[in-house]
C-alpha positions, -999 to +999 in steps of 0.1 A: +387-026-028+380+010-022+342+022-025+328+057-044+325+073-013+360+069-002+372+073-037+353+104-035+368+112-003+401+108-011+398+127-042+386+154-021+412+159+002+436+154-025+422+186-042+421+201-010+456+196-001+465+211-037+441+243-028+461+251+002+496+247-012+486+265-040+474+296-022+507+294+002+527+299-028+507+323-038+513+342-008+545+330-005+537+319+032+550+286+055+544+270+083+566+291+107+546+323+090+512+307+097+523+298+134+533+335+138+499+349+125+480+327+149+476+341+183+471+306+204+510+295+188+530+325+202+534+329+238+557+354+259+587+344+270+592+351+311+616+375+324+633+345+340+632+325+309+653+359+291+677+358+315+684+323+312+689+327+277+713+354+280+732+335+304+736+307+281+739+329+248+768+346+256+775+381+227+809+383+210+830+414+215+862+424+198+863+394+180+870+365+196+867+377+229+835+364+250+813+384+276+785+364+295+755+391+289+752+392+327+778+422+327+763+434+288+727+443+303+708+453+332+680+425+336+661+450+353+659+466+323+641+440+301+605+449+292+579+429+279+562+451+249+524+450+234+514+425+202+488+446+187+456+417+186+474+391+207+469+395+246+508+376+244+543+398+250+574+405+230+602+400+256+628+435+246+663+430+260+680+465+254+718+459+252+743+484+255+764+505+230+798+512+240+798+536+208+764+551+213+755+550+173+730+525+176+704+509+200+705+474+203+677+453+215+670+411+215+639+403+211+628+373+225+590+349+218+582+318+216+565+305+190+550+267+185+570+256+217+603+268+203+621+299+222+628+324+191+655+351+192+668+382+171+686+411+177+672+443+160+693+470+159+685+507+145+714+531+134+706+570+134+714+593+107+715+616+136+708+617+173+670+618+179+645+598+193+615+606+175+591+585+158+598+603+123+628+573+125+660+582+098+685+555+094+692+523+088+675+493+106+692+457+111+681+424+120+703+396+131+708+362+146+723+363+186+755+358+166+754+383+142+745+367+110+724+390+085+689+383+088+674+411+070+671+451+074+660+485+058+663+522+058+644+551+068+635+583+060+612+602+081+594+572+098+594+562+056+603+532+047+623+536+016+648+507+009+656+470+018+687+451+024+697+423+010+728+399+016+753+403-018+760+375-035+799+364-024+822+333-026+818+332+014+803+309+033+790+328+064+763+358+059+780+372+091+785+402+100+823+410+113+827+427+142+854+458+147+854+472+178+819+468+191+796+437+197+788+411+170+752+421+170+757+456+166+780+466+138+780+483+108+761+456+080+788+448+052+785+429+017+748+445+013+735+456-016+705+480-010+669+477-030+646+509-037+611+499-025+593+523-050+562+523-028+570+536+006+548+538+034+545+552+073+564+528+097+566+526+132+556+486+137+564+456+123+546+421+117+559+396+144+561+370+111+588+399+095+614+396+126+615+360+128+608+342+091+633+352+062+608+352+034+585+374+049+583+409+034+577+440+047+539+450+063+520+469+087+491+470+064+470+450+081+454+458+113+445+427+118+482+411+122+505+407+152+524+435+155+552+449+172+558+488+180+596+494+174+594+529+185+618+560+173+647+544+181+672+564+203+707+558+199+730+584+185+759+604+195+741+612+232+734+647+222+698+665+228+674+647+208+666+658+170+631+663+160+632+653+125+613+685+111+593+672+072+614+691+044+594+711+021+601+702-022+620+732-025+645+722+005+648+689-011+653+702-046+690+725-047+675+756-063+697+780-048+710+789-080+680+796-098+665+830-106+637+836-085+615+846-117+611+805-122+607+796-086+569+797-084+569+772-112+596+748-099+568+749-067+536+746-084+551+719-104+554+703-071+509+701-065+508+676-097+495+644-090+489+624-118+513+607-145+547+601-149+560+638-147+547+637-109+560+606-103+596+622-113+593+650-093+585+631-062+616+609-069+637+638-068+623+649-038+651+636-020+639+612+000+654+583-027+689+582-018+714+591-048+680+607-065+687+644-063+685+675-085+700+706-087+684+734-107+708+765-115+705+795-143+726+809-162+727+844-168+765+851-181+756+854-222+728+849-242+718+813-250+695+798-279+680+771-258+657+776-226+671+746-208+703+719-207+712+685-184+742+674-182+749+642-189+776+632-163+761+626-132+774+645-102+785+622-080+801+645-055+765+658-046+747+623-062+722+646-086+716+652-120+725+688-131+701+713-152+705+746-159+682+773-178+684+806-192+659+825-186+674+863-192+677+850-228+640+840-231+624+871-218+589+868-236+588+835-223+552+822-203+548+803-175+535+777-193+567+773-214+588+774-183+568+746-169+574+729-200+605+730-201+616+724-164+596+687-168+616+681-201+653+690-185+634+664-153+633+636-174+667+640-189+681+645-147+660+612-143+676+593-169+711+609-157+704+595-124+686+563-135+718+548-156+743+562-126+725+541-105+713+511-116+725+507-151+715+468-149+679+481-142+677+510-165+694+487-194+661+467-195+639+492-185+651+515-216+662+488-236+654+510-265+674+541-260+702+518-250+704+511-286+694+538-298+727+555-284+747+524-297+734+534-332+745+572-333+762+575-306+740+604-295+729+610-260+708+638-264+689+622-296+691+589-279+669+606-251+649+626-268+638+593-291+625+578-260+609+612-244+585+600-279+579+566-269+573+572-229+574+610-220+555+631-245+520+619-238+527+627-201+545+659-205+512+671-219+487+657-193+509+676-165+512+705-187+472+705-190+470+695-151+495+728-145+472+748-169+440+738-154+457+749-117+464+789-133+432+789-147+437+782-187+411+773-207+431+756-235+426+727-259+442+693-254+458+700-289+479+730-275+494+708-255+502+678-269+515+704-295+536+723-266+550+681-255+569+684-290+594+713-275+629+701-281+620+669-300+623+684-335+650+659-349+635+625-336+623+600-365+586+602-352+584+644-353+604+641-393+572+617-402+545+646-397+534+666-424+545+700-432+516+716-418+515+696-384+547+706-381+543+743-387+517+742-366+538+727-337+571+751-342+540+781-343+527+771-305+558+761-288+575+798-304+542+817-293+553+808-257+589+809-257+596+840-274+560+852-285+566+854-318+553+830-346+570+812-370+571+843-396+589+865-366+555+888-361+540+889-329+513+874-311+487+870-280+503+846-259+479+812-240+505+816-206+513+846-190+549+862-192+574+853-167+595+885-154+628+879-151+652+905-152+659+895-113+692+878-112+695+841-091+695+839-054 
């Protein structure tokens, strides 16, 4: 029979053993993850061990055909590469590329005993080898199964692969006319990673344990330096030069009148609005805007988007018409450029990801289903999410010209364009006098009786035609 104390015992490493699975789960780690994080399990694995390995791990090519990797790889090429807080190696293999659009490397540790091995192989958007990495990144087994992989923008990390969901059995990846471990990947379906960060290492856990996610976070984990990555088509090497908003944005068409508001727009750093504009910077693939006037005949609205998606270019269309508003202040242009950004958004969002966007605007969804109106369907949910922050940025782009001007004029100024959604029919008379008074003051500087008056913003000039 058992006594208190070892009841008590037991009990205690009992709850103990609970603590520490629950706090794995937590962090979704495992054993192999905890072994990789721990200095004392990994070791570096000898120059004569890597050769040995590549003598018994022979790489397909074509096919079916076999190549012992003594004629794939010069051994003395093989380099044993820095694990940032571990005095251990990472053994790099560097194999070569018969069609120069990639660089392929194994990478070779041991970890808990057990000789570990992938191949990690980086694909250039264009020839460089810089550390401002663009392209796609892949990680596989020595036989080319799909481990896991990414892209880059910039030395950006800015999306994740995944495998696709298929009736096949095998997650490999087929090889055309170049090695297993270094074609294109196939069958992947590729995830935004909405927060992107600066990238140029890896955790050691990341290359060898499939549920680890990306993170360089840390100083304090082992880490490996992947470098720029050279590859490409054997040319000079790029430097990837950092694009400026309005090289990212296509505002070629636009009259140059509204061009110092399209790039002030840019400085905003708070809320949704900013958030949009930094999406359609264009470093989100298939996020892109182009912003164009038009100038051929008068128009009774200041902006439009289209609601097809171009898929040609993959961006959302807007145009404006800013010979027709000629009265019209900056701060109505501003206005108006992060309403039509919205709209381009939700263009782009449903052309995109229409699974995500159905749940994400569940609302408009069926809104739309009810009237069959697009623009009304839109402009319902610009009330629900949009219009509070379309007046914080239009404050925060007021602020930055130096306007002193109440938070009223512009949560007044948010309502622009809105005039027929349920919540805007619900004010009274006078609030919406008041509104249609503000937002005409701006646009045309008149006031709702047609008489003149002192404009907040200050008048935009365009009688300039686009560029």
């Amino acid at each position: 029979m058992k006594t208190n104390k070892q009841t008590n015992e037991i009990r205690r490493k009992i709850v103990f053993f609970f603590m520490s699975f629950t706090l794995c789960f937590m962090q979704s780690c495992s054993t192999e993850e905890a072994l990789l994080q721990n200095e004392s399990n990994i070791q570096t694995v000898s120059r004569e061990q890597a050769i040995q390995f590549l003598q018994q791990n022979p790489l397909k090519v074509n096919g079916n055909k076999t190549s012992k990797t003594t004629t794939l790889s010069n051994y003395d090429a093989i380099t044993l590469e820095k694990i940032t807080n571990s005095d251990q190696l990472l053994t790099v293999i560097p194999l070569p590329d018969s069609d120069k659009q990639q660089n392929s490397r194994v990478l070779l540790l041991t970890v808990n005993d057990t000789l570990k091995s992938v191949v990690f192989t980086m694909y250039p958007d264009v020839a460089q080898s810089t550390n401002e990495f663009s392209g796609r990144v892949l990680i596989t087994s020595i036989n080319g199964d799909f481990f896991k992989g990414f892209r880059m923008k910039n030395g950006y990390i800015i999306s994740k692969f995944i495998k696709k969901p298929s009736t096949s059995t095998t997650n490999k990846i087929e090889s055309k006319s170049t090695t297993a471990y270094a074609t294109e990947p196939i069958e992947l379906q590729e995830v935004i990673i909405p927060a992107r960060k600066p990238v140029q290492s890896l955790t050691v856990a990341y290359l060898y344990v499939y549920s680890w996610e990306l993170d360089s976070s840390s100083s304090s984990l082992l880490n490996w330096g992947f470098g720029g990555g050279g590859g490409g088509s054997g040319a000079e090497p790029v430097v990837a030069e950092e694009e400026d908003f309005e090289d990212k944005i296509d505002d070629s068409e636009l009259n140059p009148c509204l061009t110092q508001v399209l790039l002030d727009l840019k400085n905003l750093k708070e809320g949704k609005i900013a958030s949009i504009i930094k999406t359609f910077s264009g470093e989100e693939p298939c996020y892109n805007w182009t912003i164009k006037s038009d100038n051929s005949k008068f128009i009774s609205t200041t902006g439009s988007t289209s609601s097809v998606y171009d898929t040609a270019s993959k961006s959302a269309i807007s145009t404006f018409h800013p010979l027709s508003f000629p009265n019209a202040t900056d701060l109505s242009w501003a206005r108006t450029i992060m309403h039509e950004g919205i709209h381009a958004y939700l263009v782009s969002f449903f052309a995109n990801d229409i699974t995500k966007a159905n749940i994400d605007f569940a609302d408009l969804v069926v809104e739309f289903a009810k009237t069959q109106d697009l623009n009304l369907a839109h402009h319902e949910e610009f009330v629900r999410k949009f219009s509070s922050n379309i007046s914080i940025s239009l404050q925060e782009y007021g602020i930055s010209k130096g306007y002193n001007l109440t938070k009223q004029f512009y949560d007044d100024m948010s309502w622009a364009g809105l005039y027929k959604t349920a919540a805007f029919e619900k004010l009274d008379n006078a609030t919406k006098e008041r509104i249609i008074n503000v937002i005409a003051h701006e646009a045309i500087g008149k006031d709702f009786n047609g008489d003149s008056v002192i404009q907040n913003g200050t008048k935009i000039i365009c009688n300039e035609q686009t560029n």
